[in-house]
N, C-alpha and C positions, 0 to 999 in steps of 0.2 A: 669368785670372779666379780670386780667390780665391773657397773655399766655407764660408769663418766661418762657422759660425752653422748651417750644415746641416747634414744628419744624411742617413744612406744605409741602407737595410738592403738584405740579400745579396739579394734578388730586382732590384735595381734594377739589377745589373752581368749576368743571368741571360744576356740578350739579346749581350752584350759591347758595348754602350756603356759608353763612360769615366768616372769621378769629372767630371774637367773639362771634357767636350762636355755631363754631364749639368745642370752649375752654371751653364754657357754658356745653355741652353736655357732654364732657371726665370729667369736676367738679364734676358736679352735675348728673350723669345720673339714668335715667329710673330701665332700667334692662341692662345686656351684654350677650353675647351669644359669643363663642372661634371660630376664623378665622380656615379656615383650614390650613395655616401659621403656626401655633403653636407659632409664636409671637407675634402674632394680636389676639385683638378681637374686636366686632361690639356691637358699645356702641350707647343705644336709650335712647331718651331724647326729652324734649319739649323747640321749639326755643322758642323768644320772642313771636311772632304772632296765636301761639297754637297747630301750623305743628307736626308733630310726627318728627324727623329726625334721620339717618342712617348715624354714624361715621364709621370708619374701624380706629385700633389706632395702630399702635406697640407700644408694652408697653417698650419693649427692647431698642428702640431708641427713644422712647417718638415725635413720627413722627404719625400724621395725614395723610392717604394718599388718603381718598375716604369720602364724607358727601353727601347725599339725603335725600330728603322727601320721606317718606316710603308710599308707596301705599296703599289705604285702605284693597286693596284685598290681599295683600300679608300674606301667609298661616301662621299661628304660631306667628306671628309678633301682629295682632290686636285683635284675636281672644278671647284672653284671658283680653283684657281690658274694 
């Protein structure tokens, strides 16, 4: 998966998710859910290795700025899969 076009700043490798599981995830994702930002939103997806993970995107300057593996316990997030 190429990431043309996107932009990364250092908080988004903080967690040690990859440049390319995190360009996988904004492609291809899961479901999203709207940042309180209003120009972000939090985009889930499955890395290579089967992790659930947690993008934050701004869609407005196409900038990745935050990526995590999502906790199993975390409310709303797994409940439904």
């Amino acid at each position: 998966m190429s990431d043309t076009g996107l932009s990364f700043t250092a908080s988004a490798f903080k967690h040690g998710v990859d440049r390319e599981t995190i360009a996988s995830i904004i492609a291809d994702l899961l479901f999203m859910k709207y940042h309180s930002s209003h120009t972000a939103i939090i985009l889930y997806g499955f890395a290579s290795d089967g992790k659930m993970i947690e993008v934050a995107y701004d869609f407005q300057t196409r900038t990745a700025f935050h990526a995590m593996p999502v906790k199993p316990s975390k409310k709303g997030i797994n409940d439904g899969i």
